[in-house]
C-alpha positions in Angstrom: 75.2 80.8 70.8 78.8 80.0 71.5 80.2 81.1 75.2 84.1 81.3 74.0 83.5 85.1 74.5 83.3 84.4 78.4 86.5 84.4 79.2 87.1 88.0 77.7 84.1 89.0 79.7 85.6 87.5 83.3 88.5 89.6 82.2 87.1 92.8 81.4 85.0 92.1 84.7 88.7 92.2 86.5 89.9 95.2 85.1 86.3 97.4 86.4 87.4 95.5 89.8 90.5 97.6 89.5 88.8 100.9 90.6 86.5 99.4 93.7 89.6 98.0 94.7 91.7 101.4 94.6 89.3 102.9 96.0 88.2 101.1 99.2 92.1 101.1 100.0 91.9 105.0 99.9 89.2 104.6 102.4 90.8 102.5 104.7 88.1 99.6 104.4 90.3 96.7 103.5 88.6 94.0 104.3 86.2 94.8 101.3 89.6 95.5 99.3 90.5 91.9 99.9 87.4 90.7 99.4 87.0 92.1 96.0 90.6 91.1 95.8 89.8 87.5 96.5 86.8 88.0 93.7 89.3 89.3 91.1 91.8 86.1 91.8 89.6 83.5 91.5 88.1 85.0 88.3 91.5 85.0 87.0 91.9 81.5 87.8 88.4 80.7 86.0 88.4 82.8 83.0 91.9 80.8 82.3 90.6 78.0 82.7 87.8 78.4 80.5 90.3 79.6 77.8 92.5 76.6 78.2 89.7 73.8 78.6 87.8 74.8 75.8 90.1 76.3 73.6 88.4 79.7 73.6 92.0 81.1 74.0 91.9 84.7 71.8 94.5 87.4 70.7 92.1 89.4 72.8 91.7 87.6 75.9 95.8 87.2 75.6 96.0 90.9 76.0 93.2 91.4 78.5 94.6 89.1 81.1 97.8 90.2 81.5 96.3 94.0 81.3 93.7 93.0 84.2 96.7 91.7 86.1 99.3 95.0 85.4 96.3 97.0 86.3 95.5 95.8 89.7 98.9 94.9 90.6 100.3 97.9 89.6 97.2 100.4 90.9 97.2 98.3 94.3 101.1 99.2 94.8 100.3 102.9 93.6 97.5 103.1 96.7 99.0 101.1 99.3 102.3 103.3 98.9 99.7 106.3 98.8 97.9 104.4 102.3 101.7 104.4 103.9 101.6 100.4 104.0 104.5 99.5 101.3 107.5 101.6 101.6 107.8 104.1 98.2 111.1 102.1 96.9 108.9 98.7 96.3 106.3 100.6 94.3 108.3 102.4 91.8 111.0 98.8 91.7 107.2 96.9 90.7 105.8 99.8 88.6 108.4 100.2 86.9 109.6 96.9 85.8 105.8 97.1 84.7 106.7 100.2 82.3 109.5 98.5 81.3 107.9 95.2 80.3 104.8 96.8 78.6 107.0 99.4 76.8 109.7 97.0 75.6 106.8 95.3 74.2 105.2 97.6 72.7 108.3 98.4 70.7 109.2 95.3 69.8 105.5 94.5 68.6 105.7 97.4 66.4 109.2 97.7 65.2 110.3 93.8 65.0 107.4 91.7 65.3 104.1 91.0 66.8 104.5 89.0 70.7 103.5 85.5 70.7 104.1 83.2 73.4 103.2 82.7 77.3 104.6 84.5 80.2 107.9 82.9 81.6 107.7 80.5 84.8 110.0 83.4 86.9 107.6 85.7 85.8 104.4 84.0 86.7 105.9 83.3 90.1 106.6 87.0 90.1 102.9 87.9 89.9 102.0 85.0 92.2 104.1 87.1 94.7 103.0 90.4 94.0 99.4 89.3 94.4 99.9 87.4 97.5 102.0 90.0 99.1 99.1 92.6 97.9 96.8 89.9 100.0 98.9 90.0 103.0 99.6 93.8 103.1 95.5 94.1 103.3 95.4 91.3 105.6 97.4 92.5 108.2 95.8 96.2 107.5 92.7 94.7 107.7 93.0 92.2 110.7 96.6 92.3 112.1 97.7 89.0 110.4 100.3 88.0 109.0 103.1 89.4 111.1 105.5 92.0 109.6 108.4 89.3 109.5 105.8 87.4 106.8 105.8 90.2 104.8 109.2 91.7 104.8 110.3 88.0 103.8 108.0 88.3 100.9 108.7 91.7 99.7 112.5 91.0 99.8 111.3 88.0 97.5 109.4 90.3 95.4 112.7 92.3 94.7 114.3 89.4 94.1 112.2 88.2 91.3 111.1 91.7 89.9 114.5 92.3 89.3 115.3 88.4 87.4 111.8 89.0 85.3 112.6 92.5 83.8 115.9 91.5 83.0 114.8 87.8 81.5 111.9 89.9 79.4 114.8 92.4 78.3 117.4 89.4 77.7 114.9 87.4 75.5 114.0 90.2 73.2 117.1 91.5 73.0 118.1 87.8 71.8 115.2 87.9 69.5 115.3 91.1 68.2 119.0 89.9 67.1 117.9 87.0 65.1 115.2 88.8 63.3 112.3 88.3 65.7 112.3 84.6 65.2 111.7 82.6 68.3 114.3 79.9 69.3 113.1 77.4 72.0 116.1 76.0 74.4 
């Protein structure tokens, strides 16, 4: 029996974290949130890695992974807005760059051509942020560290590349949507 169906599994795995997650915020018992946060990370990182090192990469599991990460980031914003630890501005500027990106690409899937092709770097880096700010709001809920300078800092970088990603996503299928949906490396 072949095991290229595990990485979908470590994925779906990640999105019934989502709930727990939400949940425990709501609750006020972050430590667990950040525990099950930390669980939901490094199963990222593995179920990746399985894809890549074995090649068990699948149209599936390339819509899973992104969808476990929109879920959590976006639900974890939702609820720490909700808990009073994120101002209300931040969460709607992430959750809706979100919409944006899943609804652009929606449309372009079904009016121009199906999505191929890997995340950009500036928007990996943005989710890098998100989920290490998400780590450090429920940190410093949870045990009083990092201090609120740590986290302005990295909100302020959050804006900062929330606002280059949505406009990089809109820019590049905009460009391809003007040259028939074909893909033109630089």
């Amino acid at each position: 029996m072949s095991l290229s169906w595990l990485p979908n599994a470590i994925s779906l795995l990640r999105i019934a974290l989502v709930a727990p997650i939400l949940l425990l915020i709501i609750d006020g018992q972050y430590g667990f949130a950040l525990a099950l946060c930390f669980v939901a990370g490094f199963s990222d990182g593995v179920d990746g890695y399985l894809a890549k090192r074995f090649d068990w990469r699948t149209r599936v599991g390339a819509l899973l992974d992104p969808l476990a990460d929109k879920l959590l980031i976006a639900g974890t914003f939702i609820v720490l807005v909700y808990a009073g630890h994120i101002p209300l501005w931040l969460g709607v500027l992430v959750v809706f760059r979100d919409i944006v990106i899943i609804g652009g690409a929606t449309v372009y899937n079904f009016l121009i051509r199906p999505i191929e092709g890997e995340p950009t770097r500036i928007s990996k880096l943005n989710t890098a942020l998100q989920l290490l700010f998400i780590v450090f709001v429920l940190s410093r809920a949870a045990f009083d560290w990092p201090d609120q300078i740590t986290i302005t800092v990295l909100g302020a970088s959050i804006v900062v590349t929330v606002v280059i990603s949505g406009i990089d996503y809109v820019w590049s299928w905009a460009r391809r949507a003007s040259r028939g949906g074909k893909v033109h490396e630089q």
